[in-house]
Legacy VTK file of the C-alpha trace (Angstrom):
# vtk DataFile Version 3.0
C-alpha trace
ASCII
DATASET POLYDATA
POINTS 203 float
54.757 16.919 59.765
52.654 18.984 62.350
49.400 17.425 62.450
47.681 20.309 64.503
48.857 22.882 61.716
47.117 20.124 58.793
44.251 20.650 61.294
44.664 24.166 61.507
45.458 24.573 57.511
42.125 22.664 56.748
39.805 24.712 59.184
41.520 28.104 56.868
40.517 26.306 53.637
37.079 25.373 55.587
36.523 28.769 56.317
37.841 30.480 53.342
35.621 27.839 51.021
32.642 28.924 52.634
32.556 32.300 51.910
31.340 32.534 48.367
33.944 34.331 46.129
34.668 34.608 42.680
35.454 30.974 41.532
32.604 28.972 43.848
29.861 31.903 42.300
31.041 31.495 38.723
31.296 27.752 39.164
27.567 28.219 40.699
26.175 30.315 37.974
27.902 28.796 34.913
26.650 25.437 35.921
23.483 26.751 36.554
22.865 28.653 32.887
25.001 25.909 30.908
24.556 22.538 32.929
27.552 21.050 34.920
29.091 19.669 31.716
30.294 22.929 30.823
32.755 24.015 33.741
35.300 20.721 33.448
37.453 22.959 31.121
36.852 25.964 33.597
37.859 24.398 36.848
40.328 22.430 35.615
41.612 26.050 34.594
41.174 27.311 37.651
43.308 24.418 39.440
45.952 25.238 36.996
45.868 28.889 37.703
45.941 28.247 41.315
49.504 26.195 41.439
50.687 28.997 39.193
49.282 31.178 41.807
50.932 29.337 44.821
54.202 28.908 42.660
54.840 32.427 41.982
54.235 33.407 45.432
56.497 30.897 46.773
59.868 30.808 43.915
59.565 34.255 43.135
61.186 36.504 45.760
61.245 39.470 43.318
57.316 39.683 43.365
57.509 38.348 47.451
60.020 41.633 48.318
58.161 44.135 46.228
55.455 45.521 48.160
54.344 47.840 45.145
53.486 44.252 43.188
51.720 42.952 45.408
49.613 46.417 46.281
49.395 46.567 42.178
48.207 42.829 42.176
45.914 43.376 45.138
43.991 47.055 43.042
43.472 44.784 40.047
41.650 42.331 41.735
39.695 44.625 43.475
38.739 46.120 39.975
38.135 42.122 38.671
36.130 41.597 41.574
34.030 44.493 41.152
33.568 44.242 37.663
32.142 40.406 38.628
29.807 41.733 40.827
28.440 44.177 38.690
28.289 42.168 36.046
26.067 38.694 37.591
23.922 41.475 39.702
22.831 42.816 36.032
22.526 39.369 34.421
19.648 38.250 32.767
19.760 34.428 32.751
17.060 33.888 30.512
18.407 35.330 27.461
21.498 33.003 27.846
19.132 30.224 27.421
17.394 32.075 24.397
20.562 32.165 22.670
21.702 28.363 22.906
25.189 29.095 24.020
26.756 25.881 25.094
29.221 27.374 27.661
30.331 30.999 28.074
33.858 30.394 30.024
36.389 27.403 29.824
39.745 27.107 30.677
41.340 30.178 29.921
39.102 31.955 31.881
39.639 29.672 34.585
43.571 30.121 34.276
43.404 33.965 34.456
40.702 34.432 37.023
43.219 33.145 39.552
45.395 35.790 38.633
43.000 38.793 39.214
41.258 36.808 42.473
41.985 39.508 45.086
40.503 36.753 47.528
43.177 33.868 46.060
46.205 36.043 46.215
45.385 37.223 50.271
44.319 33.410 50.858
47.619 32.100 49.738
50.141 34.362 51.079
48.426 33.822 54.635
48.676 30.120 54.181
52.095 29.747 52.678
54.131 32.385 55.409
52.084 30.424 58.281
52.142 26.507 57.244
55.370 25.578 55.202
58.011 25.279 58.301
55.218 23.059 60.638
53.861 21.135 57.425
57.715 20.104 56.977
59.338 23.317 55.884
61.375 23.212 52.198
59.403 21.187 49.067
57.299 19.275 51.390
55.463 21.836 53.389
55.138 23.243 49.944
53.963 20.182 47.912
51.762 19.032 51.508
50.110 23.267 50.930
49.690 23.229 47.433
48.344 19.109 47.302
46.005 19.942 50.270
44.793 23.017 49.094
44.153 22.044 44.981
42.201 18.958 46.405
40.127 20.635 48.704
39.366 23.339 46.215
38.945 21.747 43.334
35.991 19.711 45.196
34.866 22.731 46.551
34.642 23.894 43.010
33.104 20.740 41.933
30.396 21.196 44.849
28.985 24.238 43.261
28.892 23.107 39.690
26.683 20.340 41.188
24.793 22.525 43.673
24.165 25.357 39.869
23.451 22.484 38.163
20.499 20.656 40.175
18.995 24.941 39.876
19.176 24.768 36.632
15.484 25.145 36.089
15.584 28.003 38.640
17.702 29.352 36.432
15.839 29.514 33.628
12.754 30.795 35.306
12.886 34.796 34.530
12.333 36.063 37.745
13.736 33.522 40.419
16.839 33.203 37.663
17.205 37.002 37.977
17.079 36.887 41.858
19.585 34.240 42.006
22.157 36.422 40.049
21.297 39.422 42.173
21.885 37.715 45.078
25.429 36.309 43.500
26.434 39.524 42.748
25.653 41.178 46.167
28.172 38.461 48.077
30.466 39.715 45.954
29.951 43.076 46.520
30.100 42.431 50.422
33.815 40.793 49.362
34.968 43.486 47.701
34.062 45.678 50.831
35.866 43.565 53.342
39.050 43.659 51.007
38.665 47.540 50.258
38.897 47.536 54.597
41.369 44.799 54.962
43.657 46.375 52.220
46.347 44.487 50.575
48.222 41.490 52.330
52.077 40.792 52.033
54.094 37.773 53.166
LINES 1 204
203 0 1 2 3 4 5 6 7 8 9 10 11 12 13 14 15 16 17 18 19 20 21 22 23 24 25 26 27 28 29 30 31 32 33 34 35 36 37 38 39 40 41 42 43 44 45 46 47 48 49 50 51 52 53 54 55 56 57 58 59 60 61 62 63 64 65 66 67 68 69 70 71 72 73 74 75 76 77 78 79 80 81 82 83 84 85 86 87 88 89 90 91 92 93 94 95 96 97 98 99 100 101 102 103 104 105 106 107 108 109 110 111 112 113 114 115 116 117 118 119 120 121 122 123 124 125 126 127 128 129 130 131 132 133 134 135 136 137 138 139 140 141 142 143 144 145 146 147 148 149 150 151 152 153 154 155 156 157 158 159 160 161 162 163 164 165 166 167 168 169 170 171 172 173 174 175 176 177 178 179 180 181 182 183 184 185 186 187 188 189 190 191 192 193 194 195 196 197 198 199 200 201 202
């Protein structure tokens, strides 16, 4: 195993974790309108969606040769990631509160967000066609990708449910709760404008 490529595979994640896409902001803002409690079911769906990502990528050479797929794939996250953006810039925390809802997503959600994540699709491909053959090439650069990359997430993940959680009362507060989900909603807007430039991304 190359350990400059581990190195250089865990400054990607580093970077890629701190821009704020759709799981860290959902993880965020769940937390934050239905305490921390309420996204185990959601990111343990997301960590599940995310091998499912990685393994489809990587076994299935139907979806890796079709370049229509992937520019398909790429349109309907785009639309998902739009939709998300819309959607916690017009939120209204408070009357989540009002109406005593315990938790909103779990871990369906989680599953199939991974599968409309424009940002998880272009985020794997660039990983998996640049790290398998110096991470050990075959089943162990894969395994040594997808453990590094599910662990590193998944705390990532964890990391905003804690950071939502200790705003919960900022949250709640009509105006700062409204700001916060404005300003959610706006980062993701910004995403979906570097992907509409970048354009889809093939291995």
């Amino acid at each position: 195993m190359d350990g400059v490529a581990l190195v250089e595979l865990l400054t990607i994640i580093g970077i890629g974790l701190l821009i704020p896409g759709p799981n860290g902001l959902t993880c965020f803002a769940h937390s934050g309108l239905f305490g921390k409690r309420s996204n185990i079911t959601l990111i343990v769906g997301m960590a599940v969606g995310f091998l499912t990502v990685n393994y489809l990528l990587v076994y299935c050479d139907s979806l890796n040769e079709s370049q229509g797929a992937l520019v398909i794939l790429h349109w309907i996250g785009m639309i998902f990631l739009l939709f998300m953006a819309i959607a916690m810039f017009r939120t209204n925390p408070s009357k989540f509160k009002a109406s005593e809802i315990e938790s909103a997503l779990g871990f369906k959600a989680g599953v199939l967000m991974q599968f409309v994540n424009g940002k998880e699709w272009a985020f794997v491909i660039i990983i998996m066609t640049q790290f398998i053959e110096p991470l050990g090439s075959g089943l162990v650069g894969i395994a040594t990708i997808m453990l590094v990359t599910l662990v590193t997430c998944t705390t990532a993940m964890i990391l905003w449910t804690i950071l939502g959680d200790k705003l919960t009362e900022t949250f709640s507060d009509d105006a700062r709760g409204k700001l916060i989900m404005k300003i959610c909603g706006s980062l993701l807007g910004l995403l979906w404008i570097v992907f509409l430039i970048q354009g889809p991304q093939f291995s």
